[in-house]
C-alpha positions in Angstrom: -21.2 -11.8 2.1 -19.5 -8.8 3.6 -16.5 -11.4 4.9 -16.3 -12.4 1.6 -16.0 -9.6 0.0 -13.2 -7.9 2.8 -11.0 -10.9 2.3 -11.2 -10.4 -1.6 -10.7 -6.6 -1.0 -7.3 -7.8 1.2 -6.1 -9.9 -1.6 -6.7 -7.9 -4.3 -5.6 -4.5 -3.1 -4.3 -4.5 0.4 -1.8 -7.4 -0.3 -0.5 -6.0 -3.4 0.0 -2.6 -2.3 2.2 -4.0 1.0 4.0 -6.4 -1.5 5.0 -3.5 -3.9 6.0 -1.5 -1.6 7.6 -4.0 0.2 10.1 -4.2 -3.2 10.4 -1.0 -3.7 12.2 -0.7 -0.2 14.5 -4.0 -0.3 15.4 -2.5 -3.9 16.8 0.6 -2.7 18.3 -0.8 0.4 16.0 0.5 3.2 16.9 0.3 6.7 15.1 -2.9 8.2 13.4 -0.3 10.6 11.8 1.4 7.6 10.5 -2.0 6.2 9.0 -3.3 9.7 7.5 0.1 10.2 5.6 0.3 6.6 4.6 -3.6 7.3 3.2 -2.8 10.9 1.6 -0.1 9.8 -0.2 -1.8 6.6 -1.2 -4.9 9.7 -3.0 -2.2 11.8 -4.4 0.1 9.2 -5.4 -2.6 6.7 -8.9 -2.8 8.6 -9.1 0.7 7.2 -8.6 0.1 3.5 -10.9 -2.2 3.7 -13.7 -0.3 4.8 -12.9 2.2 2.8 -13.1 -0.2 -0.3 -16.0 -1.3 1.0 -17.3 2.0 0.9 -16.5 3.1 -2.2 -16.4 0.5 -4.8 -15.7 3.2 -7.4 -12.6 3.7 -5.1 -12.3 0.1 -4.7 -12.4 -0.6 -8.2 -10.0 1.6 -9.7 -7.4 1.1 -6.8 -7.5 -2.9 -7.6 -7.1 -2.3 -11.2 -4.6 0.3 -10.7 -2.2 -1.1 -8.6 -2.7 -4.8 -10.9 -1.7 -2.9 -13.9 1.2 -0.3 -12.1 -0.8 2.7 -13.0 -1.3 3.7 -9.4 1.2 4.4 -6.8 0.9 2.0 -4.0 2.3 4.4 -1.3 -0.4 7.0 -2.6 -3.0 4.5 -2.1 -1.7 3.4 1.3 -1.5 7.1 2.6 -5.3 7.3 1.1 -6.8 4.5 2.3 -5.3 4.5 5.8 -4.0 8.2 6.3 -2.6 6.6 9.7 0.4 5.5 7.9 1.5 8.7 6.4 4.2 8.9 8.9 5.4 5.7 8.1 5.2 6.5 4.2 7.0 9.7 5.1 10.0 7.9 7.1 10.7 6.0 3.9 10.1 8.7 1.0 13.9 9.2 0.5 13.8 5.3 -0.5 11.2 5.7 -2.8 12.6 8.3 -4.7 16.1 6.4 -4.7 13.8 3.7 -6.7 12.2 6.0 -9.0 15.8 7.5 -10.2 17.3 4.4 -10.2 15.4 4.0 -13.3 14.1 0.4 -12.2 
C-alpha cells in the first residue's frame, strides 16, 4: 500500500512540480546548466517529498491540489519539501522572476 501510495504521491505532486518548473525555465531562456541542476536535484530529493507527503497528508493534500489548480508555487513547494534543493532554486531565481514580469 505504501508503494502505491508514493508512486501516486510522485505523479501527482512531484512530477508536476519538476514539469512546471521545468517551463518556467525554457520560457525565460535558462542556461541548460540551470535546467539540469533543478532536474538532478528534483531526481535525488524527490525521495524526500515523498516522505514528507507521506507524512503529512494535510501537506500532501493541499500541495497536490495546489499545484493542479496554479495556486501554489512549485519552486516554494520544491524548496519545502526537499530544502536540499534550495541552492539549486536559488541559482535559478533571476529566471523565475524574468517569468513572472514577463507577464506570461
Amino acid at each position: 500500500m505504501q508503494d502505491l501510495l508514493a508512486a501516486l504521491i510522485a505523479f501527482f505532486l512531484v512530477e508536476p512540480i519538476q514539469r512546471e518548473i521545468a517551463e518556467t525555465l525554457a520560457n525565460s531562456r535558462a542556461p541548460q546548466e540551470v535546467v539540469t541542476s533543478i532536474r538532478g536535484c528534483v531526481t535525488e530529493h524527490g525521495p524526500q517529498i515523498v516522505n514528507r507527503a507521506l507524512g503529512d497528508p494535510w501537506w500532501a493534500t493541499s500541495s497536490i491540489f495546489g499545484v493542479w489548480v496554479g495556486i501554489a508555487e512549485p519552486a516554494a513547494l520544491l524548496a519545502e519539501g526537499a530544502p536540499g534543493c534550495v541552492a539549486a532554486l536559488e541559482a535559478a531565481q533571476p529566471y523565475f522572476d524574468a517569468q513572472e514580469g514577463s507577464g506570461v
